[in-house]
C-alpha positions as CSV (number, residue, x, y, z in Angstrom):
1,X,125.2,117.1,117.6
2,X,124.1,118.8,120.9
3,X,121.7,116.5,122.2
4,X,122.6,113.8,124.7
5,X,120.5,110.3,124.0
6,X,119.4,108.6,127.6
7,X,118.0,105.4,125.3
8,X,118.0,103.8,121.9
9,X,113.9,104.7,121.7
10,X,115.5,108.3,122.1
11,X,118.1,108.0,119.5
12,X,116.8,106.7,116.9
13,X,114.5,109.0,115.3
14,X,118.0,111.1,115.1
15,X,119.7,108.4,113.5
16,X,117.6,108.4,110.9
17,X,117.2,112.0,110.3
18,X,121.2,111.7,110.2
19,X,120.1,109.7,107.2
20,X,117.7,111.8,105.6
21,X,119.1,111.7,101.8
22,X,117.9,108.5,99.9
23,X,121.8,107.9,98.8
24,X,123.1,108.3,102.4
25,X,120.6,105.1,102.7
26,X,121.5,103.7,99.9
27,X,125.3,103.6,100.7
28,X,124.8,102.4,104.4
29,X,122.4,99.3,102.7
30,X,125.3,98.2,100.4
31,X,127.7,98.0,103.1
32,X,125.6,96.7,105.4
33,X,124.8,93.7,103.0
34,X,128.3,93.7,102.8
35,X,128.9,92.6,106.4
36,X,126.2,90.7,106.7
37,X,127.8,88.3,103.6
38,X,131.1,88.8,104.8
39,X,129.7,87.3,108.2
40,X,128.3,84.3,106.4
41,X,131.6,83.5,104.0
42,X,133.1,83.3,107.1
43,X,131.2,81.0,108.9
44,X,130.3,78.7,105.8
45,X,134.1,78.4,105.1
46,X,135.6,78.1,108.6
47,X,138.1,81.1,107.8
48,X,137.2,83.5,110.9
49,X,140.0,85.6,109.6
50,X,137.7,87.1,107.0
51,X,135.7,88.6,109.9
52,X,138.3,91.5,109.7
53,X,136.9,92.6,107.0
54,X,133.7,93.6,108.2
55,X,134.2,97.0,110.0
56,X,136.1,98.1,106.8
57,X,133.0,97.3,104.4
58,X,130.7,98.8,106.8
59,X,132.5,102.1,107.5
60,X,133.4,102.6,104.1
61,X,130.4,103.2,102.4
62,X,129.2,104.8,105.5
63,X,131.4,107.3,106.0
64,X,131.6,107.7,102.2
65,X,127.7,108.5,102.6
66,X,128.5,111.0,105.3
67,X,131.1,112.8,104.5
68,X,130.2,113.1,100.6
69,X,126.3,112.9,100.7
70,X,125.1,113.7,103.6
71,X,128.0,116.2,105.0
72,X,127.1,115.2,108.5
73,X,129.0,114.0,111.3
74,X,128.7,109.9,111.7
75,X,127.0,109.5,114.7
76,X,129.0,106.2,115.3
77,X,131.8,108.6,116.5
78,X,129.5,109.8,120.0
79,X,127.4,106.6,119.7
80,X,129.2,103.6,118.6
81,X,126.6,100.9,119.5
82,X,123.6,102.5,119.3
83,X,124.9,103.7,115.5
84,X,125.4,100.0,114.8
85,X,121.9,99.0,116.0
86,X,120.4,101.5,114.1
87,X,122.4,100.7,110.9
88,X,121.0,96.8,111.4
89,X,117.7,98.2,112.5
90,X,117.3,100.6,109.3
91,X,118.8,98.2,107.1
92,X,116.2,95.3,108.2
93,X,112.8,97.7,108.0
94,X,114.4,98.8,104.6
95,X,114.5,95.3,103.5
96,X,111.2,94.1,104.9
97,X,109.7,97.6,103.5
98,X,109.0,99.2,106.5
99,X,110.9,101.7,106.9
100,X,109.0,104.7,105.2
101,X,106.5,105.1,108.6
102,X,109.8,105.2,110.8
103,X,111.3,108.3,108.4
104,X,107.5,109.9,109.2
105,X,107.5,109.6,112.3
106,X,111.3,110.7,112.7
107,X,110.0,114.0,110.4
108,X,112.7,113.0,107.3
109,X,110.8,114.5,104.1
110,X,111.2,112.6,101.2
111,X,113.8,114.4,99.0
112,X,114.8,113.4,95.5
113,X,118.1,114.9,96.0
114,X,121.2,112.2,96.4
């Protein structure tokens, strides 16, 4: 990664060609969810203690997807926020089925490959 991001508008259409293979998605979606019900066990049974387990559900599969699937470097590791914005951000058009116009105009091809 060469490129130095100014802004979020900036970064994103990198973050998701970072995440061009539909199983590098797939990965980041599972631990995403992950957090996400992590975040809510915790806060329906009072136990903030179970919040520790977030970053490790989230990086998991994440850096399982990169490192296995995608062979890329996480972006997380130059861009720590902006990563986890994006991952929320990709993970919320993915579930509300919009995401396939933001890999268009970010120039990922659809690939059948994992």
């Amino acid at each position: 990664m060469t490129d130095k991001y100014e802004s979020f508008r900036e970064f994103w259409p990198f973050y998701l060609r970072e995440h061009s293979r539909p199983m590098t998605r797939a990965l980041h979606y599972i631990g995403t969810t992950l957090v996400v019900l992590i975040a809510l066990a915790a806060l329906l049974a009072g136990e903030w203690w179970i919040l520790v387990a977030m970053p490790l559900a989230g990086y998991f599969f994440a850096w399982i997807a990169h490192f296995r699937v995608e062979r890329n470097r996480p972006a997380t590791f130059t861009y720590p926020l902006w990563s986890l914005a994006a991952d929320f951000r990709m993970w919320w058009f993915w579930l509300t089925g919009r995401l396939k116009p933001e890999l268009d105009r970010a120039g990922v091809k659809p690939t059948s490959g994992g």
